[in-house]
Steps between C-alpha positions, in 0.01 A plus 500: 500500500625671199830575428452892562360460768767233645736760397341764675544302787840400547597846461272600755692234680899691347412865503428543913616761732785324703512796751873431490781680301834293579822692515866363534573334857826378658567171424696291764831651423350811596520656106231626372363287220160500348216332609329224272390714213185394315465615141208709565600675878789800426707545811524745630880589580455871689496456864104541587432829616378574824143517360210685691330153526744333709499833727148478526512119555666529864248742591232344405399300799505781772826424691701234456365141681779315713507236286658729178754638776599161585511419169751788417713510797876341374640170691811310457505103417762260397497366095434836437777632190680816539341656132130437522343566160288817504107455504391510165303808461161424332231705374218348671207763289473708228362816369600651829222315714580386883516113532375447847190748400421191209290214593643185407258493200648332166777678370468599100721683264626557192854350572582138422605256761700200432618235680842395621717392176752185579811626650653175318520140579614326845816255502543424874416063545563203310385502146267234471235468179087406644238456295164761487125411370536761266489413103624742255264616284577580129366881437283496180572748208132526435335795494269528843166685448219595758110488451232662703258250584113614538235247615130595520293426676817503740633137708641557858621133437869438323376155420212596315685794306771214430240309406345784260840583316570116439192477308584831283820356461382118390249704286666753305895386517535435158310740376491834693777463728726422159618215669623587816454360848448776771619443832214646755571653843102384638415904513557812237847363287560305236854470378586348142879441375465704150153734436207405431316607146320733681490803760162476603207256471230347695362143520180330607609193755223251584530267802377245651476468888725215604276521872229410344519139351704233366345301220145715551401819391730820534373840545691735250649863599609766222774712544657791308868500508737800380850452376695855489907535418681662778824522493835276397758374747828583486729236562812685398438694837475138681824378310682827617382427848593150515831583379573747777479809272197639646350485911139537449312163413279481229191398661270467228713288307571246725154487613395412152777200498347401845174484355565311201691229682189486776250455208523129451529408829144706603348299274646165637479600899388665760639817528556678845701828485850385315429144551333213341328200694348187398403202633663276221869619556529286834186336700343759751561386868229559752555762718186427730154718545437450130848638400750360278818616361567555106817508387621748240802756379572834496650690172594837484724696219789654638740771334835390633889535410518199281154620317159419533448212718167312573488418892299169613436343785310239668216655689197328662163618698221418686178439306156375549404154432264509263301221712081456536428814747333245743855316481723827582279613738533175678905525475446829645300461796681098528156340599229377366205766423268243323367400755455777772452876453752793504568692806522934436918459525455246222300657284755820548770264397321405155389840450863611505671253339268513228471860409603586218538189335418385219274144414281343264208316470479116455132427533399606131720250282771638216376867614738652787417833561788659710381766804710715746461392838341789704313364842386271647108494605433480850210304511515070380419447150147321617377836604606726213266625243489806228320666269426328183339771337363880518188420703744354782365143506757318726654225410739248676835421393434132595202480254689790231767212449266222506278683268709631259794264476402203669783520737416362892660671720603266763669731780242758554653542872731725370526842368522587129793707305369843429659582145501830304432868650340508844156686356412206276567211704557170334496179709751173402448214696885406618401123368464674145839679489835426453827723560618639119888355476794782517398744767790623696420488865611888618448441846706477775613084523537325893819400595399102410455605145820740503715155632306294216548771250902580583568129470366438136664834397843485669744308263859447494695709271609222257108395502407860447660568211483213294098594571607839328630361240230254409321786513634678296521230254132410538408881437712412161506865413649404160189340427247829619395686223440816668916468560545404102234779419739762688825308457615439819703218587553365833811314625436129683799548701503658873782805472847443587576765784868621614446480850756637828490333834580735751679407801325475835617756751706440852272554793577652799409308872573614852842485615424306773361202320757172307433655195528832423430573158311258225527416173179378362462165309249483192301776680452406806691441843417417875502654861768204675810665636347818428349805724322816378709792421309706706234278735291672740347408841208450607388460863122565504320280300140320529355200327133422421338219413189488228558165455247205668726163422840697664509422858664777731845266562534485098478835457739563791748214323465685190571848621779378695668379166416806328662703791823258464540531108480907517788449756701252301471755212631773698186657662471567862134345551389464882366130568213613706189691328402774714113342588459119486411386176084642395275282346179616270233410231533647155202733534621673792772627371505866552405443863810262530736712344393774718476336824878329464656847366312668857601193704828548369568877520381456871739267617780665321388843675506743250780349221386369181423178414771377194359236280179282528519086380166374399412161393212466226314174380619403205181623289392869670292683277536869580662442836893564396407800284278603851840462688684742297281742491405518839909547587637674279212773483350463827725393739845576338594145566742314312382140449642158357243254391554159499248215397405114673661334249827645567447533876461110542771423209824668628732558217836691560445664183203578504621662878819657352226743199284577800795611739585711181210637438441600881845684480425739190154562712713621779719721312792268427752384202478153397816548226635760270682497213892474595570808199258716673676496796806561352386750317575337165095490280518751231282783483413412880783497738624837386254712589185460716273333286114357584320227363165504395213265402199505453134339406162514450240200622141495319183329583431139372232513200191530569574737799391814268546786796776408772779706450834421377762494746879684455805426702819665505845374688812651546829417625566652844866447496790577303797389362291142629238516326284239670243673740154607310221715655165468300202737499144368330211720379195445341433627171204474254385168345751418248739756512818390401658821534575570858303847625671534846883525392453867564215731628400832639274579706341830697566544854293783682830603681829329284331654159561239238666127606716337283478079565487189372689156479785595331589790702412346880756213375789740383419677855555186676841405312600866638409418864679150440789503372569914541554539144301607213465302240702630192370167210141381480523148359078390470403222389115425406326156495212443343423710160443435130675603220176737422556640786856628482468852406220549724679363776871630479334823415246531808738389742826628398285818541413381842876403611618865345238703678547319890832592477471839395278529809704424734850729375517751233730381207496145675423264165729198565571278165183214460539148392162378367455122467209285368515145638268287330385150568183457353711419107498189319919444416559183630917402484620201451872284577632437145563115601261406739691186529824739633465511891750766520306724325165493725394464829355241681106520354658559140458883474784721388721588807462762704671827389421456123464878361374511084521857361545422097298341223157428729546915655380795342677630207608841636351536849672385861332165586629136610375232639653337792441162663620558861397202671523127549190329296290299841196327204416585167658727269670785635346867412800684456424903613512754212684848568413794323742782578201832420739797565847494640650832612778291719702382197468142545687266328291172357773341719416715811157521498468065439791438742319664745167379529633141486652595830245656630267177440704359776465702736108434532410453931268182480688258375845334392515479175500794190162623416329544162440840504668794645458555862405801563234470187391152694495689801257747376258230356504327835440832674206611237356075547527601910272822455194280394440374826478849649185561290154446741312292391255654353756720352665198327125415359472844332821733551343847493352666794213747536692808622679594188782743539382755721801463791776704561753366258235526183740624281600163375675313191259535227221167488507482869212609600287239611695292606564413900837533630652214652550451878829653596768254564675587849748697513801256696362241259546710174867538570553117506454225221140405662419383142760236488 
């Protein structure tokens, strides 16, 4: 891409309309003071008029549902502070048009947006110092130019353009090229450190098909290939940025620097998306069904507060083994198919594994032609024939090879590879073909080959990183000439970090109980002496049994124990379920379900039936996702699932997570955070305050048309803080950004409907806790860096405009967070050898917050290892801190979501990610199930969008709604 054009899009990217003017808010002294001001967004310090929009707004849906009266009716609460800041007043549209009358479309403008700057640095925990794969990178003081690349005839294929420019290059460096050495991107730029002695010229690029033979004869292909100067790089602008004197990155630039370092290794690897694989950095390890693993590492530039730094990691994948097809199609099936023929399901199996693949031929000597993969015939290779020339004389393939290459083909039982386009069939023998080495296998892997696969990629921090650094010293980037060429130099040493290890917070427990309150050790901590802060009871309860090897007295034995442990942790569980104990097959599940819910209901004459136990076989296919969806959409059951293995095992812990889970399901507290009930969390406790998170779920490659799944949660309860409701919605294949946050919609007798996630949850804090809440804090799991703008934008939109809906003026100050997992900064203990410095698997200890040297030079980011490493390496969570109208302090705003990851409902023990983020994911991973089945095979329905509620989020036509989740199970933590 050139450089214009790059810039052209980043400022697409800056110059957006943010639909939001901010204007000074109350801080928590209950002055005045201005909100975060960006450099680009003026506030605006007049008190916002009383604008003909927001009169219009409260009119706009006919008259006014109960749910905005309940909304707006005042309620008193303890924690509450005597000076409540005012609600920010926020502009939600411009040029005098009515919000609610705007679809959520994208939002454009001519006003920059930018993103929260760092309030400062946090101090609160122990200094410590940790070490980061991250390896300063010199900045060169070359001159960066940009070509325009123009190939005719034109290559889909990066490897043959790569291919096409290293020839130019090895041809004309000394002459035409005046010596320099071009570093390639594989499509339309070439970038040179210094110009070249020309503007414009053209070259004529012969070569040779590498498919075609090895020591025989090549075919030769011509190509025309036009250099054209674009533009120069200006690295003053990325010095400026790195320094913290400007906020908007240079993209250009540092994609140029990324390119130039990724040159060398292309050449020496296989590349896959940022990463590099081979099969000579460690020995592949089978993975089973013709799969083996390849080792590899990931590198990435990074402009961060000590400079540039150049990110690696280890990295590995699944790829095929390039093995004889008859061999991997023997792995695959695991039997013999010499000797016998293939049944239709086999033959299915072949045909799907092998799509797309690619092999070559080893029954004509030194020549191996590669082909694509693209069928598989249906008929045995004994009874194909073809056309061998115009006047259709048939031929068989059986004699063809014979004939022509004296090759005997010795299986003719089974079918041949169709290769090429479908019109022009060409048969391959499988006996002739072999699978081409350094194919990534895409698919979707089987548990098995997940185990095998997790085992020969999880190492032990010490063991990780001296693999980084041999890495890095194999790469020897002092030694790559593209580096020399463009004079960038490369430290070998991992970065030395300041690092802050925040304390773990006191827990509250039920009075009742030995202990109290908690202080957790090295993350973690354990139910004895402890009850439930608020444990609920639960007298009518059933248990079925889809499991053959659990007799009816060991599933008694094991819901008797269950029933005991709830009570022990400060439930009231009855003993007795309310029928005797059901037992049924797998495939009858629906009729099961249904037949102990009636059974049930009966008996109990008309009250509801509380919670449903159901033991599983340890492998169940689709029958636990069946479960779920069934209750919690059908039935509006809650249900605990519980496999064989655990059923026959008792563990008390294992007892003590389910008798937790079970309580959140019911509406109960496990624990809360001892400074939110006494009022003590800043920019919480003082005034009522929700929690948000959020996340979007999409379909596993190769599923090109199910929809993408979005969740939302939000805390129910407040100063607490612990209780999350989630709503799901399906959304258009892909779509990160989430289209049901807010909607309208006609109604034939309400006029137009304002709904949506974000608004039913603020609704349902109202009914809970009688307050409105007056701080949004949301955080948002699962998006890029790309996608920032497009994100904060979209939704910040969607936050303003559902709360406009429900109260004129009502715009309380947002919070919006980007937690990221999916990043490559690994941390390490300084001393390894120093046991007070890292937990018990060698990871950093839990609490560990970084926000210097590794961050971003001017923006509000940090990473933050919350949890106690279990295996491997521990990923610590990245925080990116969008837009903050609440005034957080880095202090505040890391001190709190440390304490929040302990307050997660399943387990013990600190969690790696923020809970009500985790929640969301786990909420968004429930959804799936509630997808028919032939809905989960191709997501869209027939009846497009002509219901009721057809004026929808924009992109969601097409796609069918999920089944509505029930409304007494909604309210609860039924994802949990």
């Amino acid at each position: 891409m050139p450089v214009r054009q790059m810039k052209e899009n980043s400022e697409q990217h800056l110059v957006i309309k943010p639909h939001i003017q901010k204007t000074p808010k109350a801080s928590q002294n209950g002055k005045g003071t201005p909100t975060q001001e960006p450099h680009s967004i003026k506030p605006n310090n007049q008190p916002s008029p009383p604008s003909k929009n927001r009169g219009r707004r409260r009119g706009r849906g006919g008259r006014k549902t109960d749910q905005a009266e309940a909304f707006m009716r005042p309620s008193s609460r303890p924690c509450t502070v005597a000076h409540k800041p005012e609600n920010p007043s926020v502009a939600l549209v411009e040029n005098g048009a009515n919000s609610c009358e705007i679809e959520m479309g994208f939002p454009s403008s001519s006003k920059s947006l930018s993103f929260a700057p760092r309030p400062g640095f946090g101090r609160v925990g122990t200094k410590c110092i940790v070490k980061a794969n991250h390896f300063f990178t010199e900045l060169p003081e070359k001159d960066l130019n940009q070509y325009d690349v123009s190939i005719t005839p034109e290559v889909a294929s990066r490897r043959v353009n790569r291919a096409i420019m290293a020839e130019l290059v090895r041809l004309y460096k000394e002459s035409e090229l005046g010596m320099r050495l071009p570093a390639y991107d594989g499509r339309k730029s070439l970038y040179t450190a210094g110009q070249l002695p020309f503007a414009w010229k053209e070259f004529n690029i012969k070569l040779s098909d590498e498919d075609d033979g090895i020591n025989g004869p090549k075919r030769e292909r011509e190509y025309k290939v036009v250099i054209k100067f674009v533009a120069r790089a200006n690295l003053h602008h990325l010095g400026q940025f790195l320094a913290g004197k400007r906020a908007d990155a240079p993209r250009e630039a540092l994609q140029i620097l990324d390119i130039v370092l990724r040159e060398l290794a292309i050449k020496r690897y296989c590349p896959i998306g940022r990463s590099f694989f081979s099969p000579d950095i460690r020995r592949p390890q089978r993975l089973g069904d013709g799969l083996e693993s390849w080792c590899g590492f990931y590198q990435s530039i990074r402009p961060t507060q000590m400079g540039l730094s150049l990110n690696i990691d280890m990295a590995s994948a699944a790829f095929i083994e390039p093995l004889p097809v008859l061999e991997f199609v023997t792995q695959l099936l695991s039997k013999d198919v010499l000797s016998r023929p293939l049944s239709d399901s086999d033959r299915v199996k072949i045909k799907k594994a092998l799509r797309g693949v690619k092999v070559e031929v080893t029954h004509r000597g030194n020549v191996r032609r590669k082909y694509r993969v693209s069928g598989l015939t249906s008929q045995p290779t004994r009874e194909l024939v073809f056309p061998v020339d115009d006047n259709s004389t048939m031929k068989s393939v059986v004699e063809y090879f014979q004939e022509m290459y004296g090759f005997t083909i010795q299986h003719a039982h089974l079918p041949c590879l169709q290769v090429g386009n479908q019109k022009k069939a060409n048969y391959l023998p499988m006996e002739a073909c072999k699978i081409v080495e350094g194919q990534r296998y895409t698919k979707r892997l089987n548990e098995r080959q997940i185990t095998t696969l997790l085992k020969v990629t999880c190492q032990r921090p010490r063991d990780r990183e001296n693999s980084i650094l041999q890495t890095v010293q194999h790469n020897a980037y002092d030694q790559d000439p593209y580096a020399k060429e463009f004079g960038i130099e490369v430290s070998e040493k991992l970065a030395s970090v300041e690092a802050r290890i925040l304390p773990a917070p006191w827990l509250k427990y039920h009075e009742t109980g030995k202990e109290k309150d908690c202080l957790p050790q090295v993350g973690q901590w354990n139910m004895v002496n402890k009850k439930m802060i608020n444990g609920m009871t639960v007298s009518r309860w059933a248990c079925i049994n889809f499991s053959r090897s659990v007799q009816e007295s060991v599933a008694r034995g094991f819901c008797n124990e269950l029933a005991q442990m709830c009570q022990v942790s400060g439930m009231e569980f009855h003993p007795e379920p309310v029928i005797p104990i059901y037992s049924a097959r797998p495939e009858q599940v629906e009729k099961a379900l249904k037949h102990v819910y009636h059974a049930s209901m009966n008996k109990l004459k008309g009250k509801e039936l509380e919670l449903l136990l159901a033991i599983l076989p340890d492998s169940n296919g689709s029958l636990y996702g069946d479960i779920k969806r069934i209750c919690e959409t059908d039935l509006g059951l809650i249900s605990q699932c519980c496999l064989t293995k655990h059923v026959f095992k008792i563990n008390k812990q294992y007892l003590a997570n389910v008798s937790l889970k079970i309580n959140v399901k019911m509406g109960g507290r496990n624990t809360v955070l001892l400074d939110a009930i006494s009022c003590r969390i800043p920019l919480v406790s003082d005034i009522p305050t929700i929690i948000f998170g959020a996340d979007v779920t999409h379909p596993e490659n190769g599923e090109d048309s199910s929809p993408s799944i979005a969740a939302v949660v939000a805390s129910q309860d407040w100063p607490e803080v612990t209780k999350y409701a989630g709503l799901v919605c399906a959304q258009p294949h892909r779509q990160e950004l989430i289209q049901d946050l807010y909607k309208t919609w006609q109604d034939p007798l309400r006029g137009t409907v304002s709904g949506g996630m974000i608004r039913d949850l603020l609704v349902a804090f109202r009914k809970a806790t009688g307050q409105k809440p007056l701080r949004i804090i949301f955080y948002r799991d699962g998006v890029s860096e790309g996608q920032f703008y497009q994100v904060l934008l979209f939704e910040l939109d969607a936050i303003r405009k559902a709360c406009a809906s429900l109260e004129p003026n009502y715009q309380p100050p947002v919070t919006f967070i980007v937690v990221q997992k999916r990043h490559h900064t690994r941390l390490f203990a300084n001393n390894h050898r120093d046991r007070s410095s890292t937990d018990s698997s060698g990871n950093i200890l839990p609490g560990t917050v970084v926000d210097s040297k590794i961050c971003h030079p001017t923006e509000f980011d940090f990473y933050l290892c919350s949890h106690a490493g279990v295996q491997g390496t521990s990923r610590p969570a990245h925080y990116h801190v969008l837009w903050d109208e609440n005034n957080f302090t880095a202090d505040g705003i890391q001190s709190l979501t440390n304490n929040l990851c302990y307050t997660y409902a399943r387990c013990t023990r600190s969690v790696s990610v923020v809970p009500p983020a985790y929640y969301a994911h786990l909420a968004a991973f429930r959804a799936r199930f509630y997808m028919e089945p032939d809905m989960q095979e191709n997501g869209s329905s027939n009846g497009g969008c002509g219901q009721a509620k057809a004026t929808r989020a924009a992109g969601e036509c097409g796609v069918r709604p999920l089944p509505a989740v029930k409304e007494n199970v909604k309210r609860v933590m039924f994802y949990c």
